[in-house]
N, C-alpha and C positions, 0 to 999 in steps of 0.2 A: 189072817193078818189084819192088823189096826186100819184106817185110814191114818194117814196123818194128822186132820184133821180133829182125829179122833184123842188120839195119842197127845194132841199138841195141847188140846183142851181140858185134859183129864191133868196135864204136869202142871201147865197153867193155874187151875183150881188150885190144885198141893200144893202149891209156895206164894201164895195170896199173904200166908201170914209171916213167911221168911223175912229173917234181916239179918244177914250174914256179916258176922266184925274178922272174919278170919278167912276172908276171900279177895285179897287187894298183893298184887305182886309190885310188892315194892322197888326191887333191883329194877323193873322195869318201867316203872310210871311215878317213881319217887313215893314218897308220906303220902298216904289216902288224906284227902281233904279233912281236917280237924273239924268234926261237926259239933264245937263247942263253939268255936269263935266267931264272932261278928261277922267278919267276912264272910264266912260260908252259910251263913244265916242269913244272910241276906241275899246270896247267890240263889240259894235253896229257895225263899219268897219269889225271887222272881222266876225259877224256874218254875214254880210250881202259877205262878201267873200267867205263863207262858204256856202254860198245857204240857208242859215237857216232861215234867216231874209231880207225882202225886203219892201221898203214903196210903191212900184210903184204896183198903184192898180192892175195892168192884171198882175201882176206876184201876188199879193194877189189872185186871182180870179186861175192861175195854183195852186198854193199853197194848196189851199182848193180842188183843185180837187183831185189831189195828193195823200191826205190823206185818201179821203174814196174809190179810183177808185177800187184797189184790193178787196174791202171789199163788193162792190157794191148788190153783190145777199146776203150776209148775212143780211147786212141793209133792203134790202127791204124785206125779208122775216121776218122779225125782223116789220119792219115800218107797215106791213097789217097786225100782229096780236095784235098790242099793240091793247086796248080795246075805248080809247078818241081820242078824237083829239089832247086833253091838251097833253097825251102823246107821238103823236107824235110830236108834235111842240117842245117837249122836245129833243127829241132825235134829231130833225136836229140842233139845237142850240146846244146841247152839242157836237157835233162831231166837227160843225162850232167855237167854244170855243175852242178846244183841238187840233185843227188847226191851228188856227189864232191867238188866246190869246185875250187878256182881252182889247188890246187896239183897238180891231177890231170888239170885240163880247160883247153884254152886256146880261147877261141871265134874263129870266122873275122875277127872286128872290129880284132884284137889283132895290125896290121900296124906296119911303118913307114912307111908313107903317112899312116895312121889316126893316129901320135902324133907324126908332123911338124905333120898340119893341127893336132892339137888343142894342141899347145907354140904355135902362130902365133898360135892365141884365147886360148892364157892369157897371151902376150906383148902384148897389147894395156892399153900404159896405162891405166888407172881416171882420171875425173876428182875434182874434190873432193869432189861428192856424196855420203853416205855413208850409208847402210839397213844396221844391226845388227839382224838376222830375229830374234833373240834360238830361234833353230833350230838345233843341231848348232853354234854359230860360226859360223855364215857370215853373212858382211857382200856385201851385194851394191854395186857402183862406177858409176858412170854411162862406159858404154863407147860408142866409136861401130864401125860395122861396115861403114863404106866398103872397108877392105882387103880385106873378103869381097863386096862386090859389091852389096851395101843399104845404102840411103840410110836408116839407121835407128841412133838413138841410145835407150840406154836401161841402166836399171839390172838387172844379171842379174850371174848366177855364169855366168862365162866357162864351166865343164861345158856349162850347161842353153845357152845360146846356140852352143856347141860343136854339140851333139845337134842343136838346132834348127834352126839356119843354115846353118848347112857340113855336119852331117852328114846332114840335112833327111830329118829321124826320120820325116814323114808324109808322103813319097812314095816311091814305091815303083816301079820299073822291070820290069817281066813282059815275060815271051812274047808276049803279046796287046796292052801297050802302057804305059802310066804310068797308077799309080794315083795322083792327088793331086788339089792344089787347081788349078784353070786360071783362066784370066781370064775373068771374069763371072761367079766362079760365089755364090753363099750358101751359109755355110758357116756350121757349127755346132761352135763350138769349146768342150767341155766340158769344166772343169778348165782354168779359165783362169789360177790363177796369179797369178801377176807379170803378164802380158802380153804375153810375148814371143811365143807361140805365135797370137794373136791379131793381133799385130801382122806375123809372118810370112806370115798365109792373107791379111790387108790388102793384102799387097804384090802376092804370090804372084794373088790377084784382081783386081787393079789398078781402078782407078776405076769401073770395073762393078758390080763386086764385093761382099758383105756378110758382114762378119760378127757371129753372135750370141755373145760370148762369154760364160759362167756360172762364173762367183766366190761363191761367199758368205762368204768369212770374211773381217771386216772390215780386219784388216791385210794380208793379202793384195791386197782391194781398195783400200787407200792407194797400195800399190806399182803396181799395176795403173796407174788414176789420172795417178801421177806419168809413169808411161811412156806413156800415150796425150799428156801435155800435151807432152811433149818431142818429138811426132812428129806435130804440127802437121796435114801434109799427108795421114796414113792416118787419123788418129781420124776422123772423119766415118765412114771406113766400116764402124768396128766399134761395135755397139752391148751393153752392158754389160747385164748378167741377174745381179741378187745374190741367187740361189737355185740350188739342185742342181738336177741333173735326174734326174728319178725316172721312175715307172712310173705315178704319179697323180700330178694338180696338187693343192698343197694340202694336202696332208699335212706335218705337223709333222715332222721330224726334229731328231738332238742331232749336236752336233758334238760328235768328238772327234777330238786329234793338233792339230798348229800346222803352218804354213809348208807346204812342197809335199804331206806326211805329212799334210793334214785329209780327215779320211770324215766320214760322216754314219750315226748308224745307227737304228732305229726304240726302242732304248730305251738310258738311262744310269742309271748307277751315283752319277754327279757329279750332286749339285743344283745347282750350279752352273753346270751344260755349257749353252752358248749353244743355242736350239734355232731353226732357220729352216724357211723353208716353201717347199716342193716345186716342181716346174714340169715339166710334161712335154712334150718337143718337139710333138707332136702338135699342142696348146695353138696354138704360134707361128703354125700355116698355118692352125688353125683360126677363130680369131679375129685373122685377117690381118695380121699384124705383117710377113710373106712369104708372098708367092707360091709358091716354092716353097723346096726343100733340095736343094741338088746334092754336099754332101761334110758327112760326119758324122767329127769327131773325135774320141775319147771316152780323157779320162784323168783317171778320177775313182776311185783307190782302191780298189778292189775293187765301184764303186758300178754297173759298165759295161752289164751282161746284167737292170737294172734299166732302167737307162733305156734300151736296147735298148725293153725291153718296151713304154714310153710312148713311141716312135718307130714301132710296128707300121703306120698308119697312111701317112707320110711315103714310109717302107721299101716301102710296098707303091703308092702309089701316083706317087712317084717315083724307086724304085731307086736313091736316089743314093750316090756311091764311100763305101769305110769308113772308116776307120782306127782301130781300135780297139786298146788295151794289154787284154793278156792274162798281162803278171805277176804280180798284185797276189794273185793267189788260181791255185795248180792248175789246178783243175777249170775253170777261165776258159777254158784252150787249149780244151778241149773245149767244151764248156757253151755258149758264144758263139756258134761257127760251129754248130753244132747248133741253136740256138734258130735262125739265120738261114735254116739249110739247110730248118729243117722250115714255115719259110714259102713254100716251094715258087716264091719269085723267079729262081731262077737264077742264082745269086750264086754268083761264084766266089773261090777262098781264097788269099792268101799269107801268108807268114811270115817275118818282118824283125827283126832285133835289131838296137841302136842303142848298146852299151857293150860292156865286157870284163867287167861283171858281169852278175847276173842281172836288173835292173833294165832299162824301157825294150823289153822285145817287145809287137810287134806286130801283128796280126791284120788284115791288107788282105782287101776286098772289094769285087768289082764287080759290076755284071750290067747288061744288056742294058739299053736305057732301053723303056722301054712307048712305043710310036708315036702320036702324037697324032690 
């Protein structure tokens, strides 16, 4: 096997002379910057005065060194235990991404397959239903997704239903087998959103099935709401938690950010910032809400390797599958599977990206079940 180091240095070199014009996801970041106009001609001088920005490839090629040199023993401790190969390949291209940017780096996701399916979900009529997130513009449409194979209607941004359904961000395919949701299982869906992700593990778990999913912020929980009422036949199985999940129950937290962007953090600047109260998985088996947790999903923000920590519990005495986001923060890729590894479970690692930006990586894990 490569070092990473190695691996990271060698992709580095190869795209010295990249300039990619068909790597910018528009539904999600708007029109790429006009690099004809004044404005951006100017932006571009100062960044490049700035040290930010430079086209000359050996200062691209210091650039990228740059970025991962300090981190160097974490990566590669991070790169020998991912479980594929697919995963590590992942992981030098997303660093290489998050270095360089989109006009240097094109990541494996950024096929013609990948923008056939997803032109088929933005082509999906909206009905008249109509949610203004008052977030970024986006107005989310009451869509149905029979043409993709679920019997599920609901208000979403064709992207996130894209990611979710057809490109089905939280499972995962390995050497050793599928990491995801199965049928029967209780699932802990954190960062619930709109609900479509909740409504996805409903299906994905079929009538057996349960899920807890954790919202707290109150217009997000309207939309939530609204798309459990449209789907009749799943809501029963998912039950609604209007609090984070942290590391303690009970703890006060402030929100800050709107719409998919809300964290939580232990202190604010806003008098004003709405503050809610904590809940830690642990919590749910212990005061029996479930028997058990069979699949952990966690996309809260950078909030993740927290509530990891009030899961220790669960983690340890049902090993159940992961799926954790590890973009929201660096040190996540690392940080995460380290905390998991040094509970000595035997949990093994994958590594999945879900877009053509740096948005949406993911951190799979499995391990052994404990024999009853």
């Amino acid at each position: 096997m490569k070092t990473f180091l190695a691996a990271y240095l060698g992709t580095l070199y190869q795209a010295r002379h990249a300039d990619f014009s068909d790597n910018w996801d528009e539904a999600r970041y708007g029109p790429e910057p006009d690099e004809s106009s004044e404005s951006h001609n100017r932006f571009v001088r100062w960044l490049r005065r700035a040290g930010i920005l430079d086209l000359n490839p050996s200062r691209h090629l210091l650039k990228g060194w740059r970025y991962v040199r300090r981190y160097l023993r974490d990566l590669q401790w991070l790169y020998a235990r991912l479980g594929d190969e697919s995963s590590r390949n992942w992981l030098v291209n997303l660093m290489l991404f998050r270095s360089l940017g989109h006009r240097k780096i094109k990541l494996p996701t950024n096929t013609s397959e990948n923008w056939r399916l997803r032109q088929l979900a933005f082509s999906i009529p909206g009905g008249k239903e109509e949610i203004d997130l008052g977030f970024l513009g986006w107005k989310l449409h009451e869509r149905s997704l029979e043409s993709f194979g679920y019997p599920i209607r609901l208000l979403a941004l064709p992207g996130a239903f894209y990611t979710t359904f057809v490109h089905q961000q939280y499972r995962c395919e390995t050497p050793e087998g599928v990491i995801g949701c199965s049928p029967g299982d209780v699932v802990i869906d954190a960062g619930g959103c709109y609900g479509d992700t909740a409504l996805y593990f409903a299906h994905q778990a079929g009538p057996e099935g349960r899920v807890a999913s954790f919202e707290f912020l109150p217009a997000n929980v309207a939309v939530l709401r609204r798309n459990l009422a449209l789907n009749p036949g799943l809501a029963p199985r998912i039950r609604l938690f209007e609090n984070p999940v942290w590391s303690k129950s009970g703890e006060g937290l402030f929100v800050s950010g709107n719409g998919p962007g809300t964290r939580v953090t232990p202190r604010s600047q806003d008098p004003a910032a709405l503050r809610v109260e904590t809940l830690k998985i642990d919590d749910l088996v212990a005061r029996g809400d479930y028997p058990r947790i069979d699949f952990i999903k966690m996309d809260i923000e950078g909030a993740e390797l927290e509530a990891l920590k009030g899961s220790e519990m669960v983690l340890r005495r049902f090993r159940p599958k992961l799926a954790v986001c590890v973009y929201h923060n660096l040190e996540d890729f690392w940080a995460i599977p380290r905390y998991l590894d040094g509970l000595g479970l035997g949990y093994r690692f994958y590594l999945r990206h879900f877009t053509i930006h740096p948005e949406e990586t993911v951190l799979f894990a499995h391990a052994k079940k404990r024999p009853n």
